[in-house]
C-alpha positions as CSV (number, residue, x, y, z in Angstrom):
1,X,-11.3,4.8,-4.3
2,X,-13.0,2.1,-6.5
3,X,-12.4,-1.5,-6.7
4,X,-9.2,-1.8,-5.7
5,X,-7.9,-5.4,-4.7
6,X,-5.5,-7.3,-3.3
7,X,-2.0,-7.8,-5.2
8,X,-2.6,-4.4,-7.4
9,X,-0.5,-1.4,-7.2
10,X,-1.3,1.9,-5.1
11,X,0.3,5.1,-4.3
12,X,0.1,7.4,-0.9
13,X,-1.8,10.5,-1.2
14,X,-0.7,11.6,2.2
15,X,2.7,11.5,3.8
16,X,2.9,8.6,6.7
17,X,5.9,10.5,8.5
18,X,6.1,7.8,11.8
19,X,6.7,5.0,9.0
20,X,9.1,7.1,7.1
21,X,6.7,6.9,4.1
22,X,6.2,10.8,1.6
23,X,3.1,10.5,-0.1
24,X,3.1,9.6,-3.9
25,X,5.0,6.3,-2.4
26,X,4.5,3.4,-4.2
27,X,3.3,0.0,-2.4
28,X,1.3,-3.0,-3.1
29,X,-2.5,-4.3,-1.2
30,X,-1.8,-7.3,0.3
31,X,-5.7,-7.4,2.0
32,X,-8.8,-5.4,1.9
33,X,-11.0,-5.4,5.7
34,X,-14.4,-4.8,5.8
35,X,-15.3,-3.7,9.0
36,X,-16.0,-1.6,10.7
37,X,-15.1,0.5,7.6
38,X,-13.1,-0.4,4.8
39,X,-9.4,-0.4,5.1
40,X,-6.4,-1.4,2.9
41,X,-3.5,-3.5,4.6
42,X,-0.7,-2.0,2.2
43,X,3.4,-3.4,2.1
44,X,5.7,-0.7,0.8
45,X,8.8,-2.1,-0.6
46,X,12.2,-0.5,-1.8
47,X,15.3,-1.8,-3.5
48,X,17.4,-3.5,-0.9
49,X,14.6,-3.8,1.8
50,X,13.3,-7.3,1.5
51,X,10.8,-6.9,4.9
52,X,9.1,-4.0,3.3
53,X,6.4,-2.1,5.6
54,X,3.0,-2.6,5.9
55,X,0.5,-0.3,7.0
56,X,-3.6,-0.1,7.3
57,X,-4.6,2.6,5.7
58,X,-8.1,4.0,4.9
59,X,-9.5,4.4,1.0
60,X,-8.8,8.4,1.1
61,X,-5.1,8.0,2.0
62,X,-4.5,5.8,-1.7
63,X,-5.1,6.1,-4.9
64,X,-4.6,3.3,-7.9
65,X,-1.3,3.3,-9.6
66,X,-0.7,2.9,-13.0
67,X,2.8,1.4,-12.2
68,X,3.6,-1.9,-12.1
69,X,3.0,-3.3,-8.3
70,X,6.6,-4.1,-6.4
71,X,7.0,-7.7,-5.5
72,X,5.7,-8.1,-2.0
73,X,8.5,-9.0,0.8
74,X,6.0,-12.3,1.5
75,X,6.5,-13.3,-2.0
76,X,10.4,-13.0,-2.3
């Protein structure tokens, strides 16, 4: 994945099943970390769910998404 950044929209590309998460869901990256390898802290919202989920995931398991981001739960 390339330049992705913090407040822009990404999508799963692999399901997350002990979050309850199918891949192709949508979610928002609310920080990028560094080290020891570069990970994506990522909330994933839905209608009605104003605590969202948030989960570190590694650059192969998103992709960009064209969508518009969902409002993060921090942000409400």
């Amino acid at each position: 994945m390339n330049k992705t950044i913090v407040d822009h929209g990404v999508k799963l590309t692999h399901d997350l099943p002990e979050l309850g998460l199918p891949r192709g869901t949508h979610g928002t990256v609310c920080s990028l970390w560094c080290a020891p390898q570069t990970a994506y802290e990522v909330e994933f919202t839905s209608p009605g769910n104003e605590r969202g989920v948030r989960a570190l995931l590694r650059e192969e398991q998103i992709e960009p998404d064209e969508a518009e981001p969902l409002p993060r739960a921090d942000k409400l």
